[in-house]
C-alpha positions as CSV (number, residue, x, y, z in Angstrom):
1,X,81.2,-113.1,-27.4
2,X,83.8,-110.6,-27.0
3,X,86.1,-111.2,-23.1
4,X,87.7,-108.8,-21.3
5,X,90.8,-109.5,-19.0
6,X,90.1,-108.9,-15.6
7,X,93.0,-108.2,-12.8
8,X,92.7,-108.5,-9.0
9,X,94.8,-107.7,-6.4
10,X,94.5,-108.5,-3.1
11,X,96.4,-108.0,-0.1
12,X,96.6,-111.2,2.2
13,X,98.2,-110.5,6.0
14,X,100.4,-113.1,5.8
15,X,104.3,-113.8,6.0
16,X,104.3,-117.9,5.2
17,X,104.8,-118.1,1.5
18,X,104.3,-121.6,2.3
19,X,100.8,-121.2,3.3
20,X,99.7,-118.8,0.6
21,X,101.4,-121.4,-2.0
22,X,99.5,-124.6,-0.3
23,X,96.2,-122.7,-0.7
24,X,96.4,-121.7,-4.6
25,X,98.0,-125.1,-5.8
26,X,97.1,-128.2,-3.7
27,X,93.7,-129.6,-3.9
28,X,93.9,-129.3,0.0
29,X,94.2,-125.5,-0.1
30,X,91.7,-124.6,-3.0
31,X,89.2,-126.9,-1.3
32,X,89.4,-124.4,1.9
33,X,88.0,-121.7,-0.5
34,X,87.9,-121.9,-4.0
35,X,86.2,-125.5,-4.7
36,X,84.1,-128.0,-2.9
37,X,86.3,-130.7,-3.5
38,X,89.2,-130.6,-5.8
39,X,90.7,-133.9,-7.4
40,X,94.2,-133.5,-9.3
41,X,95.7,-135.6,-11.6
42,X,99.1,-134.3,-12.7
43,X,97.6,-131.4,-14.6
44,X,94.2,-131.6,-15.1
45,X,92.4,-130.5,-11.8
46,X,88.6,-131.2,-11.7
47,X,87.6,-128.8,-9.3
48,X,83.6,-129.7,-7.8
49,X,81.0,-127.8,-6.1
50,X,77.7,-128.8,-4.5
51,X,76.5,-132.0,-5.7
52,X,75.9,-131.3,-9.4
53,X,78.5,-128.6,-10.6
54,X,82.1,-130.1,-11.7
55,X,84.6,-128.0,-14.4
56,X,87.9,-129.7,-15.5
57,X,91.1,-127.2,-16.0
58,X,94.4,-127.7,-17.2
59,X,97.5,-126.8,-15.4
60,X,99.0,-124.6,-18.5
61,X,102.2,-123.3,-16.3
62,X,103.2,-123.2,-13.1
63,X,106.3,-122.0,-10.7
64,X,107.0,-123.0,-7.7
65,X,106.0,-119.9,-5.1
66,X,104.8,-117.7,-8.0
67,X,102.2,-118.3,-9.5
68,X,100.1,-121.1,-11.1
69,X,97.6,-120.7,-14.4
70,X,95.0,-123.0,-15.4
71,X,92.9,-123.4,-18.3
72,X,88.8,-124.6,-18.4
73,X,89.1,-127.2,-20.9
74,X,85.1,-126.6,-21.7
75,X,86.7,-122.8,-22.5
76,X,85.9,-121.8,-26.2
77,X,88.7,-119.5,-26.5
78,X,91.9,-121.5,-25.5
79,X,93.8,-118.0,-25.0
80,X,91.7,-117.6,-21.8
81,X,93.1,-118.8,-18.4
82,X,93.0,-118.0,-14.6
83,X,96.1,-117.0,-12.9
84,X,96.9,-116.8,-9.5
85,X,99.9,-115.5,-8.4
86,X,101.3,-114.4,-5.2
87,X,103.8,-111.5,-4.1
88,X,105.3,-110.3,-2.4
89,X,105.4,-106.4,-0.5
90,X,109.0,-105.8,0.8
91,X,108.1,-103.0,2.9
92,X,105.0,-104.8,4.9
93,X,106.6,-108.3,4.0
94,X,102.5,-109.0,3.5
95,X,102.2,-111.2,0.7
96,X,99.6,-110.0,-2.2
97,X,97.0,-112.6,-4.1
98,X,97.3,-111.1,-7.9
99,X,94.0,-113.1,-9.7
100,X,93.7,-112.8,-13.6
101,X,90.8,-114.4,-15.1
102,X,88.8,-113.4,-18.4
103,X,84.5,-112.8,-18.4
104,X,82.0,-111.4,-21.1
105,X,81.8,-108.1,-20.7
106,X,78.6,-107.7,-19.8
107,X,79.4,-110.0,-16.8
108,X,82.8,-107.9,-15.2
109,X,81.1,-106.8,-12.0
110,X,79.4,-109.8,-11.5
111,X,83.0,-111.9,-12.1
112,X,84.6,-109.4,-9.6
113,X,82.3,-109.7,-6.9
114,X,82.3,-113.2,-7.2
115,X,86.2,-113.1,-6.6
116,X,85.7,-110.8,-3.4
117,X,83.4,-113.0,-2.4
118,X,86.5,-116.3,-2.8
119,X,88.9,-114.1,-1.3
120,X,86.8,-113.2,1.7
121,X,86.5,-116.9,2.1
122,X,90.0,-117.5,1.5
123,X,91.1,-115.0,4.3
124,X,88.6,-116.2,6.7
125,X,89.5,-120.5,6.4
126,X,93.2,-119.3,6.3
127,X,93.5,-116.5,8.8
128,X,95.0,-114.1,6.3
């Protein structure tokens, strides 16, 4: 089945790179809002939610206050990854959450509003 590259953006009110980095790479910080619980092991990330659902990625590149992509290693197509990767707007000095990630086509919306949805959460547990 035939994916389609999907791009977010979305504007976080905060001015700690610090805290925007903690909370896309650390298990700490994608447990707040991404994942139930989140158990790293150098690059492979098993990322858990509820009691049942668990999904293994790959740390496939990474820099420091940039940006951080990972791979599902149950992922058919191995060109297919999730990016997040933060911003920053000089003239607000806001900080934006850039989010690629790849869905069937007949599932875009669905992906998208499952993002908001993250984000939402994200910006609520860390006051962005």
């Amino acid at each position: 089945m035939k994916r389609e590259k999907l791009h977010l953006e979305y504007l976080l009110n905060a001015t700690s790179r610090n805290i925007i980095w903690s909370a896309i790479s650390t298990p700490t910080g994608l447990e707040g809002w991404f994942a139930d619980n989140v158990i790293s092991d150098d690059k492979i990330v098993a990322f858990h939610w509820g009691k049942t659902e668990k999904r293994e990625a790959e740390i496939i590149a990474i820099r420091a206050y940039s940006f951080i992509r990972f791979r599902w290693l149950d992922d058919e197509n191995e060109r297919d990854y999730f990016e997040f990767k933060m911003t920053k707007n000089e003239l607000t000095s806001d900080y934006v959450l850039e989010i690629t990630d790849f869905a069937p086509l007949d599932e875009i919306n669905d992906q998208k509003e499952l993002w908001d949805s993250q984000i939402d959460t994200l910006r609520r547990s860390g006051g962005f």
